[in-house]
LUMSEGU-569936 format. One record per residue (C-alpha): residue in three letters; y, x, z negated. Coordinates in Angstrom, 1 decimal, padded with zeros to 4 digits. Each point is the difference from the previous one (the first is absolute). Last residue first. Layout:
<rs>
ALA,Y,X,Z
...
</rs>
This chain:
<rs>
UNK,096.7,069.6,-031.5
UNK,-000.7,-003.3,-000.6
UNK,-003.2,-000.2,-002.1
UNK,-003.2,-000.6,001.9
UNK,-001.7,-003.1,000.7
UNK,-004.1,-000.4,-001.5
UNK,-002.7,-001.6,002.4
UNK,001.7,000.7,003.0
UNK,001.6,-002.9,002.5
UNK,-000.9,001.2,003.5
UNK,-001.6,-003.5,000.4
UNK,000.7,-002.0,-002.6
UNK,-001.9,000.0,-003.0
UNK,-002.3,-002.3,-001.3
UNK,000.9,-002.7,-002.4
UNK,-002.9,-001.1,-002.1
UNK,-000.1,-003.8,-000.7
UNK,002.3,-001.8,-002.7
UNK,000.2,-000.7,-003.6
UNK,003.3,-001.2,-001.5
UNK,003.1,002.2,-001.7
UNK,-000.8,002.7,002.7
UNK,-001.1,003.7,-000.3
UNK,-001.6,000.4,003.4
UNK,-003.6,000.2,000.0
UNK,-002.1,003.1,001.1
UNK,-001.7,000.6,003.2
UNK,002.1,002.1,001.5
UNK,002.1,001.8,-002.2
UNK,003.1,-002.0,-001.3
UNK,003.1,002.6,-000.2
UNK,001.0,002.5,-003.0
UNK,003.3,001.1,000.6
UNK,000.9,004.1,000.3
UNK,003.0,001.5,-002.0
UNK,003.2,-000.2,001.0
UNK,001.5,002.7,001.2
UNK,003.5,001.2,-002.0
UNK,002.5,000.2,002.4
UNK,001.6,002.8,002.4
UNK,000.6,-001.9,003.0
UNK,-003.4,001.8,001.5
UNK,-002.1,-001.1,-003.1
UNK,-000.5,001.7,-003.3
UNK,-003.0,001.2,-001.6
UNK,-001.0,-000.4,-004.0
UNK,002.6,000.0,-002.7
UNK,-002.6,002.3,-002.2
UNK,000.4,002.8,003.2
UNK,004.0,-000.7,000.3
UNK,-000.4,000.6,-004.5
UNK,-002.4,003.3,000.9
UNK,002.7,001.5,002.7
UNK,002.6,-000.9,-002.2
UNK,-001.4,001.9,-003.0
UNK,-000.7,002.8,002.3
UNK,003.7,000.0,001.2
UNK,000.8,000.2,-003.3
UNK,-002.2,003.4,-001.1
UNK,001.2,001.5,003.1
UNK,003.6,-000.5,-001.2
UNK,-000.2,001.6,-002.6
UNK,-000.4,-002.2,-003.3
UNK,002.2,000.9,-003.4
UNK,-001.5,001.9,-002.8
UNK,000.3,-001.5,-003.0
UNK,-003.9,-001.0,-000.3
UNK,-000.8,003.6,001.4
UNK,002.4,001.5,-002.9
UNK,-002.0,-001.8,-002.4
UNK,-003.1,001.1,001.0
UNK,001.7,003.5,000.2
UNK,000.8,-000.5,-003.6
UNK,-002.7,-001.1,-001.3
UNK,-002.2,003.0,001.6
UNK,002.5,002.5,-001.2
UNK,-000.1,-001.1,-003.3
UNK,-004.0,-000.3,-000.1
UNK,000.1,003.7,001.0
UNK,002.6,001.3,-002.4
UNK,-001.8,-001.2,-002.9
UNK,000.0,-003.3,-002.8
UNK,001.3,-002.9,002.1
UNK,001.7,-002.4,-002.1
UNK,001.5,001.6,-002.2
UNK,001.6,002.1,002.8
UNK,001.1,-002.3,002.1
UNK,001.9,-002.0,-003.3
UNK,002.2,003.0,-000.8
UNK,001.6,001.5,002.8
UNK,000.7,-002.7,002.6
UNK,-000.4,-003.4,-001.5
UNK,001.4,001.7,-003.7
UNK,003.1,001.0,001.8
UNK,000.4,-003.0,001.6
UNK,-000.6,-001.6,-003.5
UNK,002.5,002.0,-002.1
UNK,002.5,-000.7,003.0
UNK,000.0,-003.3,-001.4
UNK,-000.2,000.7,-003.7
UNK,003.0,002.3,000.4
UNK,001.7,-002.9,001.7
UNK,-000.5,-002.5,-002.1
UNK,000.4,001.3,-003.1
UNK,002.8,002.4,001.5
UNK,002.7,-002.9,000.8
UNK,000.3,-002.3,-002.2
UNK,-000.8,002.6,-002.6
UNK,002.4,001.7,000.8
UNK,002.8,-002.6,-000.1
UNK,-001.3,-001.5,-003.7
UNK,000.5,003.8,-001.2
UNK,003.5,000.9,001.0
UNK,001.1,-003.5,-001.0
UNK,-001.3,000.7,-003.2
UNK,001.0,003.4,-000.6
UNK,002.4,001.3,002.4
UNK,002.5,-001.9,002.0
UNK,-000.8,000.1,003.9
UNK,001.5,002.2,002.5
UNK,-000.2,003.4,-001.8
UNK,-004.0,-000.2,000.0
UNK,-001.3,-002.6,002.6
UNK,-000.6,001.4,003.5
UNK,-000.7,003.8,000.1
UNK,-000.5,001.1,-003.7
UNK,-002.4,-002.8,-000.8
UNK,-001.1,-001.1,003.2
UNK,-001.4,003.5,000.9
UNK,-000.6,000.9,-003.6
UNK,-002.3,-003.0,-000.2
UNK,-001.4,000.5,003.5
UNK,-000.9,003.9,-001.1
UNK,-001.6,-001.4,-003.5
UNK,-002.4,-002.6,001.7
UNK,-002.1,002.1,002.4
UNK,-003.0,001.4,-002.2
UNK,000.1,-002.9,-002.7
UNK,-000.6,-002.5,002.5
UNK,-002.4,001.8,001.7
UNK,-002.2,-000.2,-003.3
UNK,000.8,-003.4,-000.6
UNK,-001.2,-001.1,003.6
UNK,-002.9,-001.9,-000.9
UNK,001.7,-001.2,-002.8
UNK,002.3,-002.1,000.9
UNK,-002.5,-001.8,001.8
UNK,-001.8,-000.6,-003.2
UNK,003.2,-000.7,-001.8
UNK,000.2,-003.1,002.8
UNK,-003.3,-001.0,000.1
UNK,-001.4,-000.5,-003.6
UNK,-002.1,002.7,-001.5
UNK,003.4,000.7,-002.2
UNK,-000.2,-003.4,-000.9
UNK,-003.3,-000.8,-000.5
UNK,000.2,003.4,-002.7
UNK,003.1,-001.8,-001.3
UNK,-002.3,-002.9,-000.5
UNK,-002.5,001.8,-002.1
UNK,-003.6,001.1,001.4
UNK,-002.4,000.8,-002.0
UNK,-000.7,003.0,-002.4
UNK,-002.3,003.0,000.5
UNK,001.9,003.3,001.2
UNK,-001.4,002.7,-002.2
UNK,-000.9,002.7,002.3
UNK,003.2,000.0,002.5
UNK,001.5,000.3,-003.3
UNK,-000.8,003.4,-001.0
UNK,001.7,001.2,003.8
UNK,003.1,-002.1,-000.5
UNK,000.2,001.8,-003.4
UNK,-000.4,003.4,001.4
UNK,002.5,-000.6,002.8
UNK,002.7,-001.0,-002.6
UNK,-000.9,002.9,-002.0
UNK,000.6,002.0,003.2
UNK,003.4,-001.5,000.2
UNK,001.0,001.8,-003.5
UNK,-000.2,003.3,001.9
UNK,003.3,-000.7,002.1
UNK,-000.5,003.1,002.0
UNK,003.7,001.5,000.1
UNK,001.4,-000.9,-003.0
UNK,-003.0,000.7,-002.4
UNK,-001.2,003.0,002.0
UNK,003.4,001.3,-000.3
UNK,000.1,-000.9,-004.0
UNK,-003.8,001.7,-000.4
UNK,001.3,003.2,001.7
UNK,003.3,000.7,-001.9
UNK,-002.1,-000.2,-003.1
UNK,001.8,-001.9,-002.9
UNK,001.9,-002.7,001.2
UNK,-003.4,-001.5,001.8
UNK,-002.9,001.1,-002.5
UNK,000.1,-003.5,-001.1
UNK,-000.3,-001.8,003.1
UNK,-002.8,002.8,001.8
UNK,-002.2,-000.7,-004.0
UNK,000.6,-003.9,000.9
UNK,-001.3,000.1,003.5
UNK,-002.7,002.0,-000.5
UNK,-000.9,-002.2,-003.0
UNK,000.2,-003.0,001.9
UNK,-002.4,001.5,002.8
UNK,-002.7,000.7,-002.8
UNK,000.5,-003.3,-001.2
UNK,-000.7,-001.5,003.8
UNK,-003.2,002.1,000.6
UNK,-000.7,-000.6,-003.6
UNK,-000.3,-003.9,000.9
UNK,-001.5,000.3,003.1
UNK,-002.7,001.8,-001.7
UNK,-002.0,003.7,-000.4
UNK,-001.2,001.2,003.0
UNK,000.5,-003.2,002.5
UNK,003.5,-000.6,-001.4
UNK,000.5,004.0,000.3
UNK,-001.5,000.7,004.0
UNK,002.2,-002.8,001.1
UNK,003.5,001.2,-001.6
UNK,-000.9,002.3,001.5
UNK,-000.7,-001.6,003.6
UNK,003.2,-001.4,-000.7
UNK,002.1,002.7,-000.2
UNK,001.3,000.5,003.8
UNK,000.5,-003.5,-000.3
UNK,002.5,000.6,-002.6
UNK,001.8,002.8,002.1
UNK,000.2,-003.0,002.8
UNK,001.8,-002.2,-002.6
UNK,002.4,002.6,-001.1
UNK,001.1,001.0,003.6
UNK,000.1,-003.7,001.0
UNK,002.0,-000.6,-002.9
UNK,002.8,002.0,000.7
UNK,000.7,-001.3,003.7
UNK,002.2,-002.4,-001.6
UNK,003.0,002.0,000.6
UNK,-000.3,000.3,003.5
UNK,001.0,002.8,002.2
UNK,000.4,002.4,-002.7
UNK,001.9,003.4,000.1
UNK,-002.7,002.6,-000.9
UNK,-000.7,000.3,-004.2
UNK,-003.6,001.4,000.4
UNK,-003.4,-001.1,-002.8
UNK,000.9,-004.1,000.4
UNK,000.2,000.3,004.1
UNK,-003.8,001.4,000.3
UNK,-000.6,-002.9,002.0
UNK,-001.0,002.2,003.0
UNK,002.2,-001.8,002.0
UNK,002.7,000.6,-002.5
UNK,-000.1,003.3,-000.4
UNK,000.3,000.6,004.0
UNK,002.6,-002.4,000.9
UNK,001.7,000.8,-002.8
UNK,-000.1,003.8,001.7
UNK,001.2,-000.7,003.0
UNK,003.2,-002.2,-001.6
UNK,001.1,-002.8,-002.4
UNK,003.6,-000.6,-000.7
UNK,000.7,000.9,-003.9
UNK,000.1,-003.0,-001.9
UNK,003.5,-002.2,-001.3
UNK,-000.1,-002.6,002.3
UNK,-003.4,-000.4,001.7
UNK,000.7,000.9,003.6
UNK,001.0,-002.6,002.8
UNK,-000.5,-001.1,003.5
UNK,-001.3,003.9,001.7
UNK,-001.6,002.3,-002.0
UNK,-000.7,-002.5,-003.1
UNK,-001.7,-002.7,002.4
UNK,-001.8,002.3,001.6
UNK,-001.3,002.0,-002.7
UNK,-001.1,-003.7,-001.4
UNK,-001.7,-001.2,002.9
UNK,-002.1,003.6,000.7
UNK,-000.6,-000.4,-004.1
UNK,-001.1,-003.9,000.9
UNK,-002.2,001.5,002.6
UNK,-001.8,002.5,-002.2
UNK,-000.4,-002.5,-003.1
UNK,-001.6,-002.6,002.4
UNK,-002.4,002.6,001.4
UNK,-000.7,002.2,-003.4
UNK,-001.1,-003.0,-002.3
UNK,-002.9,-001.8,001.0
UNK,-001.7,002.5,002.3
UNK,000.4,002.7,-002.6
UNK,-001.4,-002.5,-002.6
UNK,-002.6,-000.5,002.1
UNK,-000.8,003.9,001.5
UNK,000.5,000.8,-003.8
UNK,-003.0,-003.1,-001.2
UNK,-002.5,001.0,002.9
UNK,000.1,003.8,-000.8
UNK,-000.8,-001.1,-003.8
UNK,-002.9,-001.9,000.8
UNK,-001.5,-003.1,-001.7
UNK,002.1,000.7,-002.7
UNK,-000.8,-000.2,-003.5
UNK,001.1,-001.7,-003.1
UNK,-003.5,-001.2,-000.3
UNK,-000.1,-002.1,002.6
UNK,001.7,-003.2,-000.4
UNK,003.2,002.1,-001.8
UNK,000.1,002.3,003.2
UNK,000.4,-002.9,002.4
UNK,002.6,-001.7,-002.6
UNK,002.0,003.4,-001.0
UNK,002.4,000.4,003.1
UNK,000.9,-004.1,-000.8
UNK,001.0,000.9,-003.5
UNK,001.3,003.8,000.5
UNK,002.5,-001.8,003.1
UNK,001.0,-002.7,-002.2
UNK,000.8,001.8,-003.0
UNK,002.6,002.1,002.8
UNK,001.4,-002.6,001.5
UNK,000.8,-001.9,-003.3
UNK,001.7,003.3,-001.7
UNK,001.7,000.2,003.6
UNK,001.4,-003.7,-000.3
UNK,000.9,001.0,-003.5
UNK,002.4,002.7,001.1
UNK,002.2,-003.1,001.2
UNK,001.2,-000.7,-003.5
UNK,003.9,-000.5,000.5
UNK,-001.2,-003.3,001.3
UNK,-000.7,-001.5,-003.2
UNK,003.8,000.2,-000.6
UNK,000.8,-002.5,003.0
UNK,000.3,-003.8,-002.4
UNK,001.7,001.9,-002.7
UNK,002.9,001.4,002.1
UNK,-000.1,004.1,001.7
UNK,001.4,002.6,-001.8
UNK,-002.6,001.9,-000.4
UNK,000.2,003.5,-000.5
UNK,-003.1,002.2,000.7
UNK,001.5,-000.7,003.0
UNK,003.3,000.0,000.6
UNK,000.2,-002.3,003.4
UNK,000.1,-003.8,-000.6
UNK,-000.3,-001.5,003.4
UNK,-001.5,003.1,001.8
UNK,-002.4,000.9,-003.0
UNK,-001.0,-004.1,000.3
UNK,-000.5,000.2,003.9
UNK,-002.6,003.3,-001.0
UNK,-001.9,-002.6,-002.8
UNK,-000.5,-002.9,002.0
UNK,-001.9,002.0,003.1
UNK,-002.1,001.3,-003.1
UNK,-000.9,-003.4,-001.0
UNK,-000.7,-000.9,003.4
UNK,-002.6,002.8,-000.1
UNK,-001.4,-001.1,-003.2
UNK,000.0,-003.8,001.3
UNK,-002.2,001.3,003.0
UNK,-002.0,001.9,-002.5
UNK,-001.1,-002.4,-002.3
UNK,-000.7,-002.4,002.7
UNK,-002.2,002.4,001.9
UNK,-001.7,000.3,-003.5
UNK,-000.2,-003.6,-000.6
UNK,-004.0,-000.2,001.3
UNK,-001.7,003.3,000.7
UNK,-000.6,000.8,003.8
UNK,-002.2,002.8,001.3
UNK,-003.1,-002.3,000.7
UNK,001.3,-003.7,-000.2
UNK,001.2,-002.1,-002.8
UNK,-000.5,002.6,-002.6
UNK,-000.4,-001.2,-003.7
UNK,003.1,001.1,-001.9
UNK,-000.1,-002.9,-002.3
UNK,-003.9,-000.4,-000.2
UNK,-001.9,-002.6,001.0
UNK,-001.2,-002.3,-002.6
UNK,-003.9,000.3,-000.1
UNK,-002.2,-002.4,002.1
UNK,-001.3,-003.3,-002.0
UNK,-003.3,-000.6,-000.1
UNK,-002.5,-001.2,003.1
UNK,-001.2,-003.6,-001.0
UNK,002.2,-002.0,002.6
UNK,-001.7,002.5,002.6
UNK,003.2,002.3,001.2
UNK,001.8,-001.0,003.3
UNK,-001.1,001.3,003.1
UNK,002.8,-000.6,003.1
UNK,002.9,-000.3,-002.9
UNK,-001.8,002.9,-002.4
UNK,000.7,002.9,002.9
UNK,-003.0,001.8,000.0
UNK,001.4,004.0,-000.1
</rs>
């Protein structure tokens, strides 16, 4: 692309079309939506120290200005429109196709399974051996199991972090995408979504009556995939500018929230309960004091250990998109880390001693070698003056001392 500052436009050229709100920034990257999500994630960090401070959930006893808190589901509901909106933008420029379906699993796979597998391994550990989740079976062989096959919504095993859950929904959804595909580009993006609703609705209402229907409704959360459908229909429709709040989110600190959102949310809830349960609970008043305490200390450090997490499994494996490239950035890096033998220094003394030049008998530097008069040339003086031969065993050119 010309970039408009080196070429700028003839003065006649017309005016360039607004760009759109949701216009990328650079391939793979929509602006505001790693904001969206970083505040999402914090949101949901928000929402476990308020069940600690005012326990009794659906209850909410909590004051005026920390009610909104109660609502942390709605971090997922965001999570999940998100993930159908920017999941739909390739397809939506092409049809509502994919370029190839093998290519998007071995993504999405790529994306999700590595950080999602090390924070369970962080989680189990965690519960097993600092502190369990209060109140849930202990987690054992075949937890492990169930949930690293994210199958944990369809088996009730002890459960090594609660907020698991939505990983299990959201990769069923993806599951469904292509379709969800095959019915926006057979009939519209529109019925695709109705069609999902109405699923949705018919599972809702059949729920008292048919045994079947209710489990499905409790255990699958069906009204998600509406969610997904919606994201999905507006990844199509996106047109308007950009607002402040989408500067905002675009801006630099939600931004970098956001690009570890996703570990975030994997490895938050065992350091809550950990702090929680551990340090704070029984020594502090509850409610408000409970609540101003914990988040003094878990926003910061949840988020912090969010982005070692996210620098190790998350990040290396957006950017680099197979096993191969991985393991070629990371033994580059490990050479770069790797500290120098000691052959390796004394080569790099050998070639500085070389670039110092040769040393005399007393151990000095030599000097290097003075031009003196040749025969037959004048000596530099501040007046004229005859030729000054040289003496006799007096060489043209002196050495250096050495």
């Amino acid at each position: 692309m010309t970039d408009i500052r080196e070429h700028p436009p003839p003065a006649t050229a017309p005016t360039a079309p607004a760009a759109p709100a949701m216009a990328a920034t650079r391939p793979g990257r929509v602006v505001a939506l790693d904001g969206i999500r970083g505040l999402a994630a914090l949101f949901v960090v928000l929402n476990h120290i308020f069940d600690r401070a005012w326990p009794g959930y659906p209850a909410n006893p909590a004051p005026f200005w920390a009610a909104w808190m109660v609502y942390g589901r709605f971090a997922v509901i965001i999570f999940i429109a998100l993930s159908g909106f920017s999941l739909g933008l390739g397809p939506a420029r092409s049809g509502w196709r994919f370029k190839s379906i093998t290519t998007y699993a071995h993504r999405r796979a790529w994306r999700i399974l590595p950080p999602y597998w090390a924070a369970l391994g962080f989680s189990l550990v965690m519960t097993w051996y600092v502190l369990g989740q209060p109140g849930w079976p202990v987690p054992n062989g075949k937890s492990v199991v169930v949930y690293g096959l994210l199958v944990q919504d369809a088996f009730a095993v002890g459960s090594p972090n609660r907020a698991f859950w939505s990983i299990a929904i959201e990769a069923q959804l993806y599951v469904l995408l292509p379709l969800l595909l095959l019915l926006a580009r057979r009939v519209s993006a529109r019925a695709m979504v109705g069609l999902v609703a109405t699923i949705v609705v018919t599972i809702g209402l059949l729920g008292p009556h048919v045994p079947l229907m209710n489990s499905a409704l409790a255990k699958f959360t069906p009204d998600l995939a509406v969610l997904f459908a919606v994201g999905l229909l507006a990844a199509g429709i996106v047109t308007s500018r950009p607002r402040p709040v989408a500067r905002f989110l675009d801006s630099r600190l939600p931004r970098s929230l956001g690009s570890c959102s996703y570990s975030l949310y994997l490895t938050h809830a065992p350091i809550v309960i950990a702090v929680s349960y551990g340090l704070v609970l029984g020594r502090v008043a509850t409610g408000t004091p409970t609540f101003f305490v914990l988040a003094a200390i878990l926003l910061p450090v949840t988020v912090c250990f969010a982005r070692l997490f996210a620098a190790v499994f998350e990040l290396p494996f957006q950017r680099h998109r197979g096993w191969i490239p991985l393991r070629q950035a990371m033994s580059a890096r490990l050479r770069q880390l790797r500290p120098a033998g000691p052959a390796v220094v004394a080569g790099r003394w050998r070639s500085a001693s070389q670039a110092s030049g040769p040393r005399n008998q007393a151990g000095g530097r030599c000097r290097p070698a003075r031009p003196q008069p040749v025969a037959g040339r004048a000596r530099p003086a501040s007046r004229p003056g005859p030729p000054v031969p040289p003496g006799p065993g007096d060489p043209a050119t002196r050495p250096g001392s050495c």
